[in-house]
N, C-alpha and C positions, 0 to 999 in steps of 0.2 A: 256974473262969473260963478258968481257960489251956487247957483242956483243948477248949471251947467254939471260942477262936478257931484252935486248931489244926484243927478239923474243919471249920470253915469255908473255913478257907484253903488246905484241901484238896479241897473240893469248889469252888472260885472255880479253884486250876488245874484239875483236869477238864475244868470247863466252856469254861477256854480251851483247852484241848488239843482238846476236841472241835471246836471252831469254828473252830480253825485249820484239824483235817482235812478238813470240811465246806466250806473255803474251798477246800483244794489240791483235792476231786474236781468243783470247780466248776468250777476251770479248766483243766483235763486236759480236759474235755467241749469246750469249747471250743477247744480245739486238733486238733482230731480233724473235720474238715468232712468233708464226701460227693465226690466229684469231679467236676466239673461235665462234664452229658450232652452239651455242647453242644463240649469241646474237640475237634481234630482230630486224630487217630492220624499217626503220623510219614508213614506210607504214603501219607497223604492231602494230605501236605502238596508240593505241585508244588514241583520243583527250580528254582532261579532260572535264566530264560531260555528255558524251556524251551518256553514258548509262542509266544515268537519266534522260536525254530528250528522249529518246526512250522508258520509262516506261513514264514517262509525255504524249507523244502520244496518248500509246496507251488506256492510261486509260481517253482521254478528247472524244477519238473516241468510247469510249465504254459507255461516260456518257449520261444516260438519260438528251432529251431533245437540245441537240448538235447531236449525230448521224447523219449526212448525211445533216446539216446546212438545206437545203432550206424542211425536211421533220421536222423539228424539233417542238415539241411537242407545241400550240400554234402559229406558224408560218406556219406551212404547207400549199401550196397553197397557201395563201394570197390573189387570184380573187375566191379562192371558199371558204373563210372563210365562218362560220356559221353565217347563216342571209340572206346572198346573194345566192347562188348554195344551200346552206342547205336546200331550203325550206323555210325559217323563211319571207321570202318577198313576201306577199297578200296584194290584193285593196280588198276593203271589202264597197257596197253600206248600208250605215246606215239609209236613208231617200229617200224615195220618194213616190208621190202619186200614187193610182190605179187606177183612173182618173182624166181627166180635161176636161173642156169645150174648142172647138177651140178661139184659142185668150187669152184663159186666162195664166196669169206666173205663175210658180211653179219652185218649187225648188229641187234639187238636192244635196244631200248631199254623201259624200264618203270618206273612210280612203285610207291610205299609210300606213302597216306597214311594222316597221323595227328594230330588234335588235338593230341596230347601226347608229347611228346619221350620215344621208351622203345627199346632196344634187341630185335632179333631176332636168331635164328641160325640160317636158312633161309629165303632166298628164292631163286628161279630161275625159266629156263622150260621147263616141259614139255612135249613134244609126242610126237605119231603121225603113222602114214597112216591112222587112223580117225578120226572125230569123235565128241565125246565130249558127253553130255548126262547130265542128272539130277544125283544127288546124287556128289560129284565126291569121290577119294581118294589117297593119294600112287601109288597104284598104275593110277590112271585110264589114264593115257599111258604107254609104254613108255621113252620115253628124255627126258632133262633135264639141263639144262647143270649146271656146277657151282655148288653152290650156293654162296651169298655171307651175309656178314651186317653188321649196322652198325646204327648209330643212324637210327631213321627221325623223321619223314617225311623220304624222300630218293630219289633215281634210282639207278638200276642200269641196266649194260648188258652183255652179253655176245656173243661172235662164232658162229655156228655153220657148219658148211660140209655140206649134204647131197650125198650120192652118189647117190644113185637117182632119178629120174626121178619125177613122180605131185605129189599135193596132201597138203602137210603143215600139219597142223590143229596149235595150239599154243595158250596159256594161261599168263599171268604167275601165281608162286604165290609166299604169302607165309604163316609161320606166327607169328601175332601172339598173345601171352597164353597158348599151349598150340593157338587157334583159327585153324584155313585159313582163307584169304583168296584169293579164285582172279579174274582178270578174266575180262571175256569173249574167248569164244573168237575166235581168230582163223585166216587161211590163208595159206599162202606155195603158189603154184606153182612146180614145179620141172621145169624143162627143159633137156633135152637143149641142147647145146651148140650154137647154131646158129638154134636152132627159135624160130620167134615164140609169143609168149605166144598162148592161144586157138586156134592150128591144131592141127589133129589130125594125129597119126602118121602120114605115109605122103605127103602132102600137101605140093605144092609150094607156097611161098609167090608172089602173081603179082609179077613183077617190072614195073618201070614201068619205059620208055623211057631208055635211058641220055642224060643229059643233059653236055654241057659242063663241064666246073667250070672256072669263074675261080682264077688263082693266087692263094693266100692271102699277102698282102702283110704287111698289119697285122692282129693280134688284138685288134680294139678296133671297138667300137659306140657310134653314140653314143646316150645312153640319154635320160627325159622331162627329166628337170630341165637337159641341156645337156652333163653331165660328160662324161667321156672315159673309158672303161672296159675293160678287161683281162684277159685269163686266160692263163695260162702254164704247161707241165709242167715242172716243175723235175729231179723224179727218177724214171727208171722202169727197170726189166731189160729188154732187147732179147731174152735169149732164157733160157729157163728152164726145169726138166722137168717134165712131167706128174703132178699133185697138188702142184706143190711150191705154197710161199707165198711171196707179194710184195705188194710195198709201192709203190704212188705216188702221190706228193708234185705238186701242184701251188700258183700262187698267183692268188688274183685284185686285182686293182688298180683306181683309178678311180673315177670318179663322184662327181655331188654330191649327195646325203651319202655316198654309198658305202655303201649298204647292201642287203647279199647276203640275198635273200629265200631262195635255193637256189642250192647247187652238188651239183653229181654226176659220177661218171666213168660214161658210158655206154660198152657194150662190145656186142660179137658176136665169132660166127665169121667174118664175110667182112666187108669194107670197106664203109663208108656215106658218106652226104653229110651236112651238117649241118642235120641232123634230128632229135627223138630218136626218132620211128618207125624209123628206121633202126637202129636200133640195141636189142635185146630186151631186156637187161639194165640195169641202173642203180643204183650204190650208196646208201647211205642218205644221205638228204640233208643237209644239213649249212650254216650259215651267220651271217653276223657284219657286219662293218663293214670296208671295205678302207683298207689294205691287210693281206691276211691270207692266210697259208699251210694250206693240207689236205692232210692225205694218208688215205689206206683203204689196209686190205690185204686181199687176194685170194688165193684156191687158184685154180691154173689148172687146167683142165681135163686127162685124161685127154689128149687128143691135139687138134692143131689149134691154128693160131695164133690169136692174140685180136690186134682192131683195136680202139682204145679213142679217146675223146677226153675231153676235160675240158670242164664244162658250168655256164656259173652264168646267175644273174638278178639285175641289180644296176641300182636305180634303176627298176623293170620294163622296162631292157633283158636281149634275151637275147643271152651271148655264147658261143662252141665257139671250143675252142683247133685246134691242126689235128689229123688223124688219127694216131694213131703204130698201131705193129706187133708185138708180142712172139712171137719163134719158140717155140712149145712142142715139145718131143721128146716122143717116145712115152713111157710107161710103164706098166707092168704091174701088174695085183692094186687091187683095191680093197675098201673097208672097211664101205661101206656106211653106213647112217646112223652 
């Protein structure tokens, strides 16, 4: 009997041993899934933001005035800004005479304009006794004042004194960004000391009937508005050598408002009435508000005294101081332009 239930009770555990294993490969199976087809791979998975910085792209690439950075609206080019390559930068001659006597100084006056406030380091004027056409080079003209430089847009002016007789052709020049800048050309007549502008060599000028002169009392006119008007030589050399330079100072006075459209000192070789035909030469003009003082300076002439007067227009009166006289002495050698 005992033997009975010990075989029994060895086949009841078995049976549970079996059924416990039979349990654990049940649930081993069920810990084990497939991995679902549908997750996404890291690769695939978009970085946060990222889509918002790609509409931020594309709408700074599509904004006016950014598009394409170095084309961008106000920045474009930057060596052809407007002003420079645009066009907008001319030398523009503002002053100068239509003649002079050889020896005498005269003045040159010229612009630089410019848009934009920028520095240069060469401008001047150039000139010849040829005229100069086409595409134009620092070597175009054979002689040129010294050159100057400064912040532009701005005026310049320089003095020149030719020695030789004939027509000098001349050209303000400016070199702006690396690029010339040339005005148009211009002429000075140059004559002989004495000689009226337009007569040819050889040729008397006709003289007209010598008239009377009244004594000059007062140097005063009266001008449209009523005033009472003025000119005076304050300072001049009585006598001086040939080439040398001088200075005269004159002032004008008067008028109501007192305002000097032009003054000038007119000059020759032989004495005049007051006229300015009478007189060939004439400094660069010059004028303000009175009362105001001018002066010019002059080369005198190789030989031959000079008569001069001083000459304004104030209130559209015209008024002439009296005639004065500077002895010039000989002298020797000349230099040429």
């Amino acid at each position: 009997m005992k033997r009975v239930v010990h075989t029994l009770y060895v086949l009841i555990c078995i049976s549970v041993l079996l059924f416990a294993s039979g349990c654990a490969e049940d649930e081993g199976d069920e810990g084990i899934e497939p991995v679902p087809e549908d997750i996404p791979l890291p690769e695939e998975i978009p970085a946060p933001g990222v889509e918002d910085a790609e509409e931020a792209v594309e709408d700074a690439e599509g904004a006016e005035g950014v598009e394409g950075v170095e084309g961008a609206e106000g920045v474009e080019g930057v060596e052809g800004a407007e002003g420079v390559e645009g066009g907008e930068v001319s030398v523009e001659v503002l002053q100068a005479p239509e003649s002079v006597e050889t020896g005498q100084s005269f003045l040159v006056r010229w612009q630089v304009n410019s848009p934009v406030e920028t520095e240069i380091s060469h401008t001047a004027v150039h000139y010849g006794p040829e005229p100069v056409s086409g595409e134009l080079t620092l070597e175009s003209y054979p002689f040129l004042t010294v050159p100057k430089n400064g912040s532009i847009p701005a005026e310049f002016e320089d003095s020149l004194v030719l020695e030789e007789a004939g027509t000098v052709y001349f050209r303000a020049h400016a070199i702006v960004d690396e690029t010339s800048y040339w005005s148009d050309e211009q002429s000075i007549e140059v004559l002989e000391p004495g000689l009226v502008p337009g007569l040819e060599p050889g040729l008397e000028p006709e003289i007209e009937p010598e008239t009377e002169i009244e004594p000059e009392i007062e140097n005063e006119s009266e001008g449209v508005s009523g005033g009472s008007q003025g000119i005076e030589v304050l300072d001049y050399p009585t006598s001086i050598e040939g080439g040398e330079y001088f200075t005269v100072r004159w002032e004008v006075t008067g008028g109501t408002p007192g305002e000097i459209s032009e003054t000038v000192l007119i000059s020759g070789s032989e004495s005049g009435n007051e006229s300015l035909a009478d007189y060939p030469t004439k400094s660069s003009p010059q004028g303000g508000t009175t009362p105001k003082e001018f002066e010019f300076r002059l080369r005198a002439p190789i030989s031959g005294d000079i008569y001069f007067r001083a000459y304004a227009v104030v209130d559209d009166a015209e008024i002439f101081s009296p005639e004065y006289e500077i002895s010039v002495s000989e002298a020797s050698g000349s230099s040429g332009y």
